[in-house]
DRENPA-3360 file (N, C-alpha, C; in nm, 2 decimals, always signed):
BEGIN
1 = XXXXXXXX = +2.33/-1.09/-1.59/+2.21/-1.17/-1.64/+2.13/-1.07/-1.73 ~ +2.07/-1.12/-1.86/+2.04/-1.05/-1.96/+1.87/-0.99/-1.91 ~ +1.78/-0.92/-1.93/+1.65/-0.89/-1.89/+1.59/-0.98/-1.99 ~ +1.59/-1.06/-2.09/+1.49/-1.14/-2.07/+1.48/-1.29/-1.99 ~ +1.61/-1.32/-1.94/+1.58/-1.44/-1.84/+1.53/-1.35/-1.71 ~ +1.56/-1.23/-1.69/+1.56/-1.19/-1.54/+1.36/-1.22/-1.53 ~ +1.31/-1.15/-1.75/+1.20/-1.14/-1.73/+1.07/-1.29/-1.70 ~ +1.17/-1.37/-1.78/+1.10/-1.49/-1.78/+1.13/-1.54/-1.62;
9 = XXXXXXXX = +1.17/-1.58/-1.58/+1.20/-1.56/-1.40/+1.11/-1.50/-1.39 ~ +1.08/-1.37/-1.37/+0.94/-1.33/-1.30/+0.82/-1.32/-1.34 ~ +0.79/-1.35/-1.49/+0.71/-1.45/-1.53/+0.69/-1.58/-1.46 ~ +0.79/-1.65/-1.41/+0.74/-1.80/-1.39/+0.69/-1.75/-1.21 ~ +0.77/-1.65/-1.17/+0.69/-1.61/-1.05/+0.58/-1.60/-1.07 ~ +0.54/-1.54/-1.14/+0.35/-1.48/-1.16/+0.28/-1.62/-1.20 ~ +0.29/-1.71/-1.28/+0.26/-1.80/-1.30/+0.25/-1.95/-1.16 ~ +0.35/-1.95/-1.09/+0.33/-2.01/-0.95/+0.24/-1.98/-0.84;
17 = XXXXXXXX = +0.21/-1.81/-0.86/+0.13/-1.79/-0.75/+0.01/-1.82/-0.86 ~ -0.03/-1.82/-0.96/-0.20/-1.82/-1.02/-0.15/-2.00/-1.02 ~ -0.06/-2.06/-1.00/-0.08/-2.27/-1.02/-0.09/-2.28/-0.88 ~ -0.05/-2.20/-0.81/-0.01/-2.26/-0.65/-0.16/-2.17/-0.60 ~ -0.22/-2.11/-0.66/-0.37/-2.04/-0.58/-0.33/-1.96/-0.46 ~ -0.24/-1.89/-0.46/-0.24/-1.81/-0.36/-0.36/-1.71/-0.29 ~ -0.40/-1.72/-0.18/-0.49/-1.63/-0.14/-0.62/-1.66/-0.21 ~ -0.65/-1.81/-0.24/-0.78/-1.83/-0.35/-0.87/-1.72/-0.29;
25 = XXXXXXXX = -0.90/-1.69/-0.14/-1.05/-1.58/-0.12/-1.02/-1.47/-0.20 ~ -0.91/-1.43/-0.20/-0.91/-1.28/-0.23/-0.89/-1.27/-0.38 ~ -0.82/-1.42/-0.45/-0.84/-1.46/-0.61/-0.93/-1.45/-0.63 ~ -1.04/-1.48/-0.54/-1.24/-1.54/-0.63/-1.22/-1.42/-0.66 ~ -1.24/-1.31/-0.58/-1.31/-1.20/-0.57/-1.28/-1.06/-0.67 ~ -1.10/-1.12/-0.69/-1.05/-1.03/-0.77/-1.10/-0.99/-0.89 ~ -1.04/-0.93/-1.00/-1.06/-0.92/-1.17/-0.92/-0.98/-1.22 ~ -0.81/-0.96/-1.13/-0.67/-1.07/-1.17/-0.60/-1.04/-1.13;
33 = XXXXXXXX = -0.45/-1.11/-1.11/-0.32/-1.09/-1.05/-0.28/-0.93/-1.08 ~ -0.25/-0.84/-1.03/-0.14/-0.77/-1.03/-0.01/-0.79/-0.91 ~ +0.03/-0.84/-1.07/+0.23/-0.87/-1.04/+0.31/-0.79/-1.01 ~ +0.34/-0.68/-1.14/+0.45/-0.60/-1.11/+0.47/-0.54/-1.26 ~ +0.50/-0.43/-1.28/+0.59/-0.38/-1.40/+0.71/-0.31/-1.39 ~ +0.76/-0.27/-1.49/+0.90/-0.25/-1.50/+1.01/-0.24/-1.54 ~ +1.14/-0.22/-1.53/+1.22/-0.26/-1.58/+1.32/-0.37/-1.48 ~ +1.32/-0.47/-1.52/+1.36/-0.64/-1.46/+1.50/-0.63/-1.41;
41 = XXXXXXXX = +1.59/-0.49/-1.46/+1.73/-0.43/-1.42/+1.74/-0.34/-1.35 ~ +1.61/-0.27/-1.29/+1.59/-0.19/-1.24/+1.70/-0.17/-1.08 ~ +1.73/-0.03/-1.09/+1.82/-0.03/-0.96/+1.73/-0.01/-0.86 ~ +1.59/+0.04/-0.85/+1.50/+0.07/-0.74/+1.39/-0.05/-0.72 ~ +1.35/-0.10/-0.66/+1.18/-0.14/-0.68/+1.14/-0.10/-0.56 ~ +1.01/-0.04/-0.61/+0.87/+0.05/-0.51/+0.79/-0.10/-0.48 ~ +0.79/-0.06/-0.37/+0.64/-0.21/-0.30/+0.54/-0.15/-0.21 ~ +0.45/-0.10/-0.27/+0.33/-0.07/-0.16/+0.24/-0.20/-0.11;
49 = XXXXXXXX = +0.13/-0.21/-0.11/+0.05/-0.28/+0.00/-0.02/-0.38/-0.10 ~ -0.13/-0.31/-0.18/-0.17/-0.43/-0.23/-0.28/-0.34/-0.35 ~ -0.29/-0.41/-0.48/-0.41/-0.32/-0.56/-0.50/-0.26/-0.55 ~ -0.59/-0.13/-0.57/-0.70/-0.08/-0.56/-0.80/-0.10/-0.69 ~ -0.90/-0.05/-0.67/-1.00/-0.09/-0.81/-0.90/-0.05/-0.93 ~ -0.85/+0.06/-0.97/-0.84/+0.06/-1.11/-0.70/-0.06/-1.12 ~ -0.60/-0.04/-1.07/-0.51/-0.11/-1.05/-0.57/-0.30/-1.10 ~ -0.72/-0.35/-1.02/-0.74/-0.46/-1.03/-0.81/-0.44/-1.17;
57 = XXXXXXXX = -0.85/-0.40/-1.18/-0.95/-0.41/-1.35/-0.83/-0.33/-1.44 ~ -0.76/-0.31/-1.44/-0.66/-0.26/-1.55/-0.49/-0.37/-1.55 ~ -0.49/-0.43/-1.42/-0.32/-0.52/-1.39/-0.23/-0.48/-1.41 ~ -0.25/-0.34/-1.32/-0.08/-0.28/-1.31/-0.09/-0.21/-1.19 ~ +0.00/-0.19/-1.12/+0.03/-0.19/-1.01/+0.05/+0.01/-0.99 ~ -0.01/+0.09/-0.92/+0.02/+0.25/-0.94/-0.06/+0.32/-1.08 ~ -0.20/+0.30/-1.10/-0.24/+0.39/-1.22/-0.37/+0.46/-1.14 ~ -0.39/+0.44/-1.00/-0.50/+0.51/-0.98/-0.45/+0.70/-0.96;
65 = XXXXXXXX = -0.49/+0.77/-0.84/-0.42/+0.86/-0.82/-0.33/+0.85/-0.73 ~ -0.27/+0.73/-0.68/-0.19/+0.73/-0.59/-0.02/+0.72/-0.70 ~ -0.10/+0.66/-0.82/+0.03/+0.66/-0.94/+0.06/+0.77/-1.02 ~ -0.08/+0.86/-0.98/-0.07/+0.97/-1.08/+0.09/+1.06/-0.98 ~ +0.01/+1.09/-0.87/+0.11/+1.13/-0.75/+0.30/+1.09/-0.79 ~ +0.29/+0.93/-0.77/+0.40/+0.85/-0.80/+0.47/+0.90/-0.93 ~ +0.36/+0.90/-0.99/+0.50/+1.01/-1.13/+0.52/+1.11/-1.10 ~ +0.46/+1.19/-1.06/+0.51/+1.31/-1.01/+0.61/+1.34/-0.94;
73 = XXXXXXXX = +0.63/+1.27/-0.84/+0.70/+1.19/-0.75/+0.89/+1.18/-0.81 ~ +0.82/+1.03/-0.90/+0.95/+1.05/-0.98/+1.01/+1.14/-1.10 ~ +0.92/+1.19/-1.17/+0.98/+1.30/-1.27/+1.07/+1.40/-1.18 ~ +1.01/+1.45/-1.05/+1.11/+1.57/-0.97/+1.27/+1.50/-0.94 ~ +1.28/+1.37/-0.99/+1.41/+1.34/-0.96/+1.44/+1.27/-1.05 ~ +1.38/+1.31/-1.20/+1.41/+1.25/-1.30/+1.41/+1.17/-1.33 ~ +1.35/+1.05/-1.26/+1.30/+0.90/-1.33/+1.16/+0.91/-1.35 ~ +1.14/+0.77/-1.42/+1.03/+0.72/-1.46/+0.97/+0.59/-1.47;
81 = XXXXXXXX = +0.87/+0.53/-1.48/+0.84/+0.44/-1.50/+0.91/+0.29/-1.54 ~ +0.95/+0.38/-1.68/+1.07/+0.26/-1.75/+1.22/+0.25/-1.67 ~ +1.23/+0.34/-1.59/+1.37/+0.32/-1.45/+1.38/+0.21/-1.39 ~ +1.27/+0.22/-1.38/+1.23/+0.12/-1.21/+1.10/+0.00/-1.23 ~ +1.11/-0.10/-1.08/+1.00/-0.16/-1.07/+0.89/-0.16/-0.97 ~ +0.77/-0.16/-0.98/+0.70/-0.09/-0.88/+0.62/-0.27/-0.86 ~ +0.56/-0.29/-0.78/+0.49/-0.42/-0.69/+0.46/-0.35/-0.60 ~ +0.37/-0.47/-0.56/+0.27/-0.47/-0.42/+0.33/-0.58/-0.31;
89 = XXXXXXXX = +0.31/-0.58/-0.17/+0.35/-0.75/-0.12/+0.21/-0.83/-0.16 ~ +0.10/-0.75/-0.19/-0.04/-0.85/-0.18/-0.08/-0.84/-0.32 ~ -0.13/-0.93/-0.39/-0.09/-0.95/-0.54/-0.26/-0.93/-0.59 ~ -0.34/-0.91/-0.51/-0.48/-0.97/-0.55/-0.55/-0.83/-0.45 ~ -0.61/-0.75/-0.51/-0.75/-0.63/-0.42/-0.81/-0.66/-0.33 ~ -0.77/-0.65/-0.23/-0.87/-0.69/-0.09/-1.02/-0.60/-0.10 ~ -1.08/-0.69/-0.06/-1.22/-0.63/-0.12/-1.27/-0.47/-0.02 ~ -1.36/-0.41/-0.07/-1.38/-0.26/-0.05/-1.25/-0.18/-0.03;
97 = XXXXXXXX = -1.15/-0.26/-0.09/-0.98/-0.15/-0.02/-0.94/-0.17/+0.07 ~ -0.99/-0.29/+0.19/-0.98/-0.31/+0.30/-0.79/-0.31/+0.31 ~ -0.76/-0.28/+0.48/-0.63/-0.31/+0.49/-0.55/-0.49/+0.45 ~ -0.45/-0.56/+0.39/-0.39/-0.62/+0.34/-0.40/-0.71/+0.50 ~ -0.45/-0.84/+0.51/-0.44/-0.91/+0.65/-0.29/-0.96/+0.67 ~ -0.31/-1.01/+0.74/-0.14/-1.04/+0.81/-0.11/-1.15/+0.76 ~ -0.21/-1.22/+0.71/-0.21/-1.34/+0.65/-0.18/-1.36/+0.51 ~ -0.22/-1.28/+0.46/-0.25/-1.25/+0.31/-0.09/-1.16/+0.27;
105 = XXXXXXXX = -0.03/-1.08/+0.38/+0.11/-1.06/+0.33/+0.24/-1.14/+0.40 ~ +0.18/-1.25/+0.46/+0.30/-1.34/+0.46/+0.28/-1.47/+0.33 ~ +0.13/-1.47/+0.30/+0.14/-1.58/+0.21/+0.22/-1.49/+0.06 ~ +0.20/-1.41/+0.04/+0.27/-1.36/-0.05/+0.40/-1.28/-0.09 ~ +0.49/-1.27/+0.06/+0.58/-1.24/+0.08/+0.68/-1.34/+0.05 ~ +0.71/-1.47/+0.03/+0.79/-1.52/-0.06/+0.82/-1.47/-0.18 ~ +0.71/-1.53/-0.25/+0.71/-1.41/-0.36/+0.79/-1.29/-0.43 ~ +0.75/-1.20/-0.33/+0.78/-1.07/-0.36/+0.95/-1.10/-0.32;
113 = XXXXXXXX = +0.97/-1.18/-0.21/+1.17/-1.16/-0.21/+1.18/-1.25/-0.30 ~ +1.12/-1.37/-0.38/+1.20/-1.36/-0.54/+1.22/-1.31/-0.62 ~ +1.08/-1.23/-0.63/+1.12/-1.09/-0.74/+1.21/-0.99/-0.72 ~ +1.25/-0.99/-0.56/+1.37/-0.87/-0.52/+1.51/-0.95/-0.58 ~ +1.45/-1.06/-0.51/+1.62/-1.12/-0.55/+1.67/-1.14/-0.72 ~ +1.52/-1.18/-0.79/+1.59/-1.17/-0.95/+1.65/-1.00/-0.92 ~ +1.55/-0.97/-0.92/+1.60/-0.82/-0.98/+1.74/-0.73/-0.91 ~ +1.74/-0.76/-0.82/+1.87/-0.72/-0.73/+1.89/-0.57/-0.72;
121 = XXXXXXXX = +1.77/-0.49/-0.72/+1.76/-0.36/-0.67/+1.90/-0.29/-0.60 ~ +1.96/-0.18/-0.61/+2.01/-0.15/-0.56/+1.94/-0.05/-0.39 ~ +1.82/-0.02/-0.40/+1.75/+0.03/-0.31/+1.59/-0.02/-0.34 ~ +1.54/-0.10/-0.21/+1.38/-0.11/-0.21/+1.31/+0.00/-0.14 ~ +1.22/+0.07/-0.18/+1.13/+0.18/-0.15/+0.98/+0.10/-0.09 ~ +0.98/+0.09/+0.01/+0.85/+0.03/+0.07/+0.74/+0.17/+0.10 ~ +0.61/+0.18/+0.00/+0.54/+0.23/+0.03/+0.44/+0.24/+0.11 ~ +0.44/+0.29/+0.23/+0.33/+0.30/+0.30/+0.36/+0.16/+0.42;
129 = XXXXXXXX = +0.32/+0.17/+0.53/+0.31/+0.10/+0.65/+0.31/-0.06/+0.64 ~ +0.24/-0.12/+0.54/+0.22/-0.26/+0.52/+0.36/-0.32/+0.41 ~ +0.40/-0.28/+0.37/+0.50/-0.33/+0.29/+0.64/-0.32/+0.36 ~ +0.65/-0.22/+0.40/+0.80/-0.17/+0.56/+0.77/-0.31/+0.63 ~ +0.63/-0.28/+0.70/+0.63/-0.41/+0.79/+0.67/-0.56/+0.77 ~ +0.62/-0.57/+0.65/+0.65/-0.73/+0.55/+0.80/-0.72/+0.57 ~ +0.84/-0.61/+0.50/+1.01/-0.67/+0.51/+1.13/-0.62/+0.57 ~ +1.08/-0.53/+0.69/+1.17/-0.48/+0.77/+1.12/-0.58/+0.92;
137 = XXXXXXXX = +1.24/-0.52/+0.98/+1.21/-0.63/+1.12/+1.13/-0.56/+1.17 ~ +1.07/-0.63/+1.29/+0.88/-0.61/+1.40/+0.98/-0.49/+1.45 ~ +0.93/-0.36/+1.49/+0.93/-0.25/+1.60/+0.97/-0.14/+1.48 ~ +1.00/-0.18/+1.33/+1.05/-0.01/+1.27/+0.87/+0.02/+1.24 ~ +0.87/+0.16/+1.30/+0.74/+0.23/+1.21/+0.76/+0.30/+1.09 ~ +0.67/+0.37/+1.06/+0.64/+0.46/+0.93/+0.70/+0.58/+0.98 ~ +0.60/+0.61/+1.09/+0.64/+0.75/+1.12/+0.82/+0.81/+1.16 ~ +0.89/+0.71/+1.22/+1.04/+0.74/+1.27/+1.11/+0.68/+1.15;
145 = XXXXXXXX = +1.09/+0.60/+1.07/+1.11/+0.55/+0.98/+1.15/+0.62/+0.84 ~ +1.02/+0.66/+0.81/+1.08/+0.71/+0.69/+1.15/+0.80/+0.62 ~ +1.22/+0.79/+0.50/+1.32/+0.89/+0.50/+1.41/+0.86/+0.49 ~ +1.47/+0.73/+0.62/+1.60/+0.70/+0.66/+1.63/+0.57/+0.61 ~ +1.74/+0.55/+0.54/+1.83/+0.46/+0.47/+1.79/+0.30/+0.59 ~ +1.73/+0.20/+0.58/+1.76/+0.11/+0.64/+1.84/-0.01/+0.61 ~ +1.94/-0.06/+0.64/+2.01/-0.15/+0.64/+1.99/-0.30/+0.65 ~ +1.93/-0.43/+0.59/+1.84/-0.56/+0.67/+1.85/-0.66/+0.57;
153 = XXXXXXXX = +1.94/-0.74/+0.61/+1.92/-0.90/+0.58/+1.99/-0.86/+0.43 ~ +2.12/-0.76/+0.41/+2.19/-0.77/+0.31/+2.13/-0.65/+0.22 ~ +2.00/-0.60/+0.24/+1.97/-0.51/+0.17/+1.93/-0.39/+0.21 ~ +1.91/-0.26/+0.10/+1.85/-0.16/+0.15/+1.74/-0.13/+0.12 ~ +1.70/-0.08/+0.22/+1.55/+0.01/+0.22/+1.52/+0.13/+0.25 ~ +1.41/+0.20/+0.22/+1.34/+0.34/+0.22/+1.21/+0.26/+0.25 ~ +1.25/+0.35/+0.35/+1.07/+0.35/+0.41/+0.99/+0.44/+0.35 ~ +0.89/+0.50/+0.27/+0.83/+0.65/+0.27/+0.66/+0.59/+0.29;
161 = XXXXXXXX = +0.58/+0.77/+0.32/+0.52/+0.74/+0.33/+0.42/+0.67/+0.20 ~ +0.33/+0.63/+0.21/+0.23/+0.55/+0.07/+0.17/+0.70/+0.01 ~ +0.17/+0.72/-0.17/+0.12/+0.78/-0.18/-0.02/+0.89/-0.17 ~ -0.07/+0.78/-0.13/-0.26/+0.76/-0.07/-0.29/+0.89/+0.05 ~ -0.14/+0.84/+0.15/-0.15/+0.86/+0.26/-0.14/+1.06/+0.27 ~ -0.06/+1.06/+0.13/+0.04/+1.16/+0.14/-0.15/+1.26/+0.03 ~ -0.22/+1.21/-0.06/-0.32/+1.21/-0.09/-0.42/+1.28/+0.01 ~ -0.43/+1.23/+0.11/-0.55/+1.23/+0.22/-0.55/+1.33/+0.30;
169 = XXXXXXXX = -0.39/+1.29/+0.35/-0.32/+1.40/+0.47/-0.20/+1.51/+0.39 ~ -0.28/+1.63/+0.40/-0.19/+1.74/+0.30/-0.05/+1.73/+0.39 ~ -0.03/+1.76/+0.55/+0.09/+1.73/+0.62/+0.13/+1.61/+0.57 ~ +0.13/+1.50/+0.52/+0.25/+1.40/+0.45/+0.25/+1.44/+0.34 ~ +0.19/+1.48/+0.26/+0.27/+1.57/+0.11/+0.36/+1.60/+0.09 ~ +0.42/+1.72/+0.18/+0.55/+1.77/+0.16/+0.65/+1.69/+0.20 ~ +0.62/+1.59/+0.34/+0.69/+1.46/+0.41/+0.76/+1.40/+0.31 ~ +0.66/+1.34/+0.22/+0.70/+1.28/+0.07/+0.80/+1.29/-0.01;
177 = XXXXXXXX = +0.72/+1.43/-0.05/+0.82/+1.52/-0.16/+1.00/+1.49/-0.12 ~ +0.95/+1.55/+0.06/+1.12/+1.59/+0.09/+1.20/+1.41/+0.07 ~ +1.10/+1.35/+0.14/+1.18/+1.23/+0.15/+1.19/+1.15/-0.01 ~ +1.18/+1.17/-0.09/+1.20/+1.16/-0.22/+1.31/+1.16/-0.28 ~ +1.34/+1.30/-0.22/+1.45/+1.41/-0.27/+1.58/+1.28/-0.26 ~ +1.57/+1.24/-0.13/+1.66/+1.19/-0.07/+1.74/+1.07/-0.17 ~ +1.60/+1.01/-0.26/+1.65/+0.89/-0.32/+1.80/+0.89/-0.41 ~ +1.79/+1.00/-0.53/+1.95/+0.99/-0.61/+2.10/+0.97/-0.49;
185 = XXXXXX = +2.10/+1.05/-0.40/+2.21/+1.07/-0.33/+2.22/+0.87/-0.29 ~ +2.09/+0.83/-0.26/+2.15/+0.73/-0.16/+2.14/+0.60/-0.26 ~ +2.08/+0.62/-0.42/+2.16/+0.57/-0.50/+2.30/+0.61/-0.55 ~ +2.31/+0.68/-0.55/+2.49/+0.69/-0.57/+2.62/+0.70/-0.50 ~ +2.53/+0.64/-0.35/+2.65/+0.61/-0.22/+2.68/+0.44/-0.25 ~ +2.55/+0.42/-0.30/+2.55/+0.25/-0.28/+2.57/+0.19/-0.42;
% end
């Protein structure tokens, strides 16, 4: 499939959730949709939790310093931006940063598995505790979790920890780093 139907496809995704009003509270409140960027062939897509201010007043998904990190991130293993696709499960800034409600990432969890499925990732990277939870089964954590290759419902996953996390708490920094490392190898098993 060529990247501009994969892209028009996830255009008409972005477009269903703003006709279908997904999450209208957390729409009023927003500045706009953050969808996703990318590349639409990408063999990875990153999915953290849900926009922060600069992310909502700019509409892209990883440009605060949790994206600055995230490049960092990926240059040490020689990708970038244009590699891969990075999304949220929650499409709209929950107000003061609040955590992503339970509610708000199942209404928008359809969603996000059509954008998995156009794109057909060969590895999904779930950032941080809220996006693992969305699409891994109830009992995996973060903490035993990530790192390790998960196997579910046909696809793979990386759990790591969210860059934020890794921001806050200097002990998940290096957690990160190492589990990063890990990604080329377990693209070129699969």
């Amino acid at each position: 499939m060529s990247s501009p139907s994969k892209q028009s496809m996830l255009d008409q995704i972005k477009a269903d959730i703003l006709s279908k009003n997904v999450c209208p509270d957390l729409a009023k409140q927003a500045t706009q949709l953050v969808f996703g960027v990318g590349d639409p062939n990408a063999e990875i897509v990153f999915v953290g939790e849900a926009p922060g201010k600069r992310e909502d007043l700019q509409g892209e998904p990883f440009i605060g310093a949790s994206g600055k990190f995230l490049n960092e991130l990926l240059a040490s293993i020689g990708l970038n931006r244009q590699n891969i696709y990075i999304t949220n499960i929650v499409k709209y800034r929950p107000p003061n940063n609040r955590d992503p409600k339970a509610s708000e990432k199942a209404d928008f969890l359809p969603y996000l598995l059509k954008q998995i499925d156009i794109i057909k990732p060969k590895l999904i990277i779930t950032l941080g505790r809220h996006s693992m939870e969305a699409l891994l089964p109830p009992g995996v954590t973060i903490s035993l979790a990530h790192g390790q290759l998960q196997e579910y419902q046909g696809r793979n996953y990386l759990p790591l920890y969210h860059p934020a996390a890794a921001l806050y708490n200097g002990s998940l920094r290096q957690t990160l780093i190492s589990d990063f490392q890990k990604i080329p190898s377990i693209i070129k098993i699969k």
